[in-house]
N, C-alpha and C positions, 0 to 999 in steps of 0.2 A: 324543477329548480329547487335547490337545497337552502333552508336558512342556516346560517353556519351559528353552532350554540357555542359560547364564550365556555371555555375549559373553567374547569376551579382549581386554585393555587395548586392543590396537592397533586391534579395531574400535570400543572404545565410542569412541576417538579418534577415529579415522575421521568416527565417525557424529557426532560431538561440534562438529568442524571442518565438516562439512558443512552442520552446525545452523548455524553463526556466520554461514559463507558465505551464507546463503539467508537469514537476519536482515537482515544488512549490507548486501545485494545491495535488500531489499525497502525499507529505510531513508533510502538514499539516492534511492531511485526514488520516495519518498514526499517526499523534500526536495527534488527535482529537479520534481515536481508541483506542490509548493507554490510555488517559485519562478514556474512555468513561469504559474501563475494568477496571480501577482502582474503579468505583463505583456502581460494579458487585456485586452480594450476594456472591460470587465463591469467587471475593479477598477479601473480606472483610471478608467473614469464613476463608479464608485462615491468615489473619493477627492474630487473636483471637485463631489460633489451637498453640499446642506448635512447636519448630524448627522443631524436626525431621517430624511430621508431613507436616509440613507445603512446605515442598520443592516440594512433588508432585503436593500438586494443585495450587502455583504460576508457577510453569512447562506449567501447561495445560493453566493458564491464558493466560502466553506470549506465547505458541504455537496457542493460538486464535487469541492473537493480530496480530501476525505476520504474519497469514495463511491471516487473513484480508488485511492487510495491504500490504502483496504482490498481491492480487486480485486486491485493488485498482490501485499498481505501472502498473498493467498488462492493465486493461483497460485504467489509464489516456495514456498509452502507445501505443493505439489502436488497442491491444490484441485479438483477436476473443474469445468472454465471449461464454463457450461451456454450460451454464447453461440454454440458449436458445436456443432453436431450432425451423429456421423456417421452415422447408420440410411440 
């Protein structure tokens, strides 16, 4: 069993700023995703179909982006990315 030792200011700092960077860093990567779909051949067939058409494949769009987008929040999160394997 571990006594857990109380940090000093200048790390929980540290660690604090480090939290923000890897936020901000996954944030943008998520707004850079979304943009990046918006200028897909998918949404942009999707803007040109009529309404009712149109709802399933802005669906799949934003279920891309988002599938994306949580990937990135996972790794800036230092997530174990299981798409590699070193054995």
């Amino acid at each position: 069993m571990f006594l857990r030792r109380k940090k000093s200011r200048k790390s929980q700092a540290a660690d604090l700023l480090g939290n923000y960077l890897k936020i901000e860093a996954a944030t943008k990567a998520a707004k850079g995703a979304s943009k990046a779909a918006k200028g897909t051949a998918a949404y942009k067939a999707a803007q040109k179909t009529p309404a009712p058409g149109r709802v399933p494949l802005i669906a799949a769009v934003i279920a891309a982006v988002v599938g994306t987008a949580a990937l990135v929040v996972a790794k800036a999160r230092g997530g174990k990315d299981e798409s590699s394997d070193d054995a």
